[in-house]
C-alpha angles and dihedrals in degrees: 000000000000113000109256126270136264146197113224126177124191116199108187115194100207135196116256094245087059102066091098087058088054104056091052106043077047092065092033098047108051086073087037097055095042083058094058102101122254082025099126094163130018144158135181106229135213099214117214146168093268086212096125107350093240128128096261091067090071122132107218092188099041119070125151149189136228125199133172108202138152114269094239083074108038097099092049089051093042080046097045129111080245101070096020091060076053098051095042091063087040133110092189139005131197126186128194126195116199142192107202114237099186139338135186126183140024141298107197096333097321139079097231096180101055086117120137108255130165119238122253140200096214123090120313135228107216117189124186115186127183143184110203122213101247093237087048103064103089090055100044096053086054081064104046107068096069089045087051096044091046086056092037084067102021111131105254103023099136089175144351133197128170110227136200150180083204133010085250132042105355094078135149153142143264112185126171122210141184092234150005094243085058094060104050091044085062092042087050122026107033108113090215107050083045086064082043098053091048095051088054094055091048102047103034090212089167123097086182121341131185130200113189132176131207151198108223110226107176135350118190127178 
């Protein structure tokens, strides 16, 4: 029997004469990272404010990493040239390691986090991934800014960090919250995200979207 799985994301805070490093270890890693052993599921991610999707949100000196591998091979992931290269051009690195608690939808055609987890009580990951219909864009960053501004405040919220595969149409969230009752206050009870959710199902701006929720098992950095 394989080991179980785990989710792991790297955030790597990097120097301002690195940036150059990073676009292209973006391009050359995402092969790269799909060949380490145990990996079943990984992307290299641009990191943003997450504050209107659109290019100018971009974090030039944040990009990350999720992986989903099993746990018999975290340490030599964690241990191999791969993140370490990462690390060597980094101010800062934070790693967080994730039990899926639940997780509907699709990442490029699969569903990389329907792994058995038990719930938990602690703080909570939540990751939201989208991919926008190209004639939908305009339409869907009108609708974002009272979304952002509702999480931005939102009780519980300890971090957010927009995330994407590309600066337009492959956009999403990692938000990282004290407990699981804060987030779903927030998913469904803000005013501002319920306008959100029926435009979305009027509008069908998705080409393929993805909500996941995680226990959060360890966080170090």
């Amino acid at each position: 029997m394989s080991a179980p799985a785990v989710t792991v994301i790297y955030f790597w805070k990097i120097k301002s004469r690195n940036i150059a490093f990073a676009l292209v270890r973006m391009a050359l890693d995402r092969g790269a990272l799909r060949r380490v052993k145990g990996v079943t599921f990984a992307k290299m991610l641009g990191t943003g404010k997450g504050e209107t999707f659109t290019p100018r949100d971009a974090d030039a000196n944040q990009w990350g990493a999720l992986i989903v591998i099993d746990s018999a091979n975290l340490q030599a992931l964690d241990n191999s040239r791969l993140i370490k290269r990462w690390r060597a051009h980094s101010l800062s690195e934070v790693r967080y390691l994730l039990d899926p608690i639940s997780s509907h939808g699709l990442w490029a055609k699969v569903n990389p986090f329907a792994y058995s987890s038990e719930k938990s009580d602690g703080e909570i990951v939540a990751i939201t991934r989208a991919r926008i219909k190209w004639f939908q864009n305009f339409r869907f960053w009108r609708a974002v800014p009272p979304v952002t501004a509702s999480l931005h405040s939102s009780a519980g919220l300890i971090t957010t960090i927009g995330i994407g595969e590309a600066p337009i149409g492959l956009q999403g969230t990692f938000s990282h919250w004290k407990t699981g009752a804060d987030l779903r206050n927030f998913a469904y009870k803000g005013a501002a995200h319920q306008v959100a959710i029926a435009a979305t199902e009027r509008h069908q701006w998705y080409a393929e979207e993805l909500f996941a929720r995680f226990a959060v098992r360890d966080i170090r950095g």
